[in-house]
C-alpha positions as CSV (number, residue, x, y, z in Angstrom):
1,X,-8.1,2.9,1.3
2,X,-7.5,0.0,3.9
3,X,-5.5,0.3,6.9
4,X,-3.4,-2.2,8.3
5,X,-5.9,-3.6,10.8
6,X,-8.7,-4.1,7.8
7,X,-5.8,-5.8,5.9
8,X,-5.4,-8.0,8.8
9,X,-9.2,-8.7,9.7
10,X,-9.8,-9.7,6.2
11,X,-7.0,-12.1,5.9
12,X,-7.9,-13.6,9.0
13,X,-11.3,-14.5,8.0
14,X,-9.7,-15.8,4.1
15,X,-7.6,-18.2,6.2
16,X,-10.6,-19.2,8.3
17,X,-12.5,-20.1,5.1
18,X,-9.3,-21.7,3.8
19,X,-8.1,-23.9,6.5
20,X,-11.3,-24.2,7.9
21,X,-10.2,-23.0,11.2
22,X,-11.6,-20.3,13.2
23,X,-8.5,-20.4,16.2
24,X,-5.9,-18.7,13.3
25,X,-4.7,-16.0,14.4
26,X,-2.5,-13.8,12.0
27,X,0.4,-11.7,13.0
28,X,3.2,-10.0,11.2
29,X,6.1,-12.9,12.3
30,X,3.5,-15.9,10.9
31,X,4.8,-18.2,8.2
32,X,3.2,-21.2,6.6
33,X,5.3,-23.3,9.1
34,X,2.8,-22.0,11.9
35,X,-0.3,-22.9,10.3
36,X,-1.0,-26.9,9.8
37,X,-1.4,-27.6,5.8
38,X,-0.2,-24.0,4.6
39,X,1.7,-26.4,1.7
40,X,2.8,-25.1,-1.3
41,X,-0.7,-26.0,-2.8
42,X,-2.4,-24.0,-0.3
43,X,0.3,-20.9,-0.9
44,X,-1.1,-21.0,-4.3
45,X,-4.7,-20.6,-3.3
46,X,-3.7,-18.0,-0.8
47,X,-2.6,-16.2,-3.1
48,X,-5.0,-16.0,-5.9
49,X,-7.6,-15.4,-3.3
50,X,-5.3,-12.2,-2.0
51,X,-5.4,-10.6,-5.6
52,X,-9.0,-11.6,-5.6
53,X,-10.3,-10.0,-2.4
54,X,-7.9,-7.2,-2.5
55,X,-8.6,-6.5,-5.8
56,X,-4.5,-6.4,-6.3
57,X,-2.2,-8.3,-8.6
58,X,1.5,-9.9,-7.8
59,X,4.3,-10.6,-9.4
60,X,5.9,-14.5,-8.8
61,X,9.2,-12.6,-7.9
62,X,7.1,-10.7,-5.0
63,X,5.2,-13.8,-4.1
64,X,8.9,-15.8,-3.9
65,X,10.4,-12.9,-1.9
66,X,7.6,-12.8,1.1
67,X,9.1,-14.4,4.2
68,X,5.8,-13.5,6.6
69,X,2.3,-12.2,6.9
70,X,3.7,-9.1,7.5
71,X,5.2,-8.9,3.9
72,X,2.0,-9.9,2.7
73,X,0.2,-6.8,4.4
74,X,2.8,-4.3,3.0
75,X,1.8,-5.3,-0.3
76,X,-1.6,-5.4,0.0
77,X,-1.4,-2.3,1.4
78,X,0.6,-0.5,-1.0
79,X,-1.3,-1.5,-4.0
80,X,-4.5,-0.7,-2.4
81,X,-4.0,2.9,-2.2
């Protein structure tokens, strides 16, 4: 079972790998409008490479309703128990 700071340490280093950049620091209040080229493409490859790492699968309506990171974690974290 992961707690929240795992959750958060491995996300970090996804979006590191993804955006190929090591400042990104992830909090519970970040949205793709802090993060330069979190588009709608790169929402798509965050995503699959959540379910991927996590080992997790979401629904579209689930992926539409998250607003923040912190959403994200929630998720992850309650389907990884």
């Amino acid at each position: 079972m992961l707690n929240e700071a795992a959750v958060y340490t491995r996300l970090n280093e996804l979006f590191h790998e993804l955006f190929a950049d090591e400042e990104i620091v992830l909090k519970p209040e970040t949205t793709a409008a802090d993060i330069d080229g979190w588009d709608s493409f790169n929402n798509l490859n965050i995503m699959v490479a959540v379910e991927t790492r996590f080992g997790i699968k979401m629904s579209s309506t689930e992926v539409e309703k998250l607003k923040n990171i912190g959403d994200l974690v929630e998720i992850i974290m309650a389907r990884s128990k």
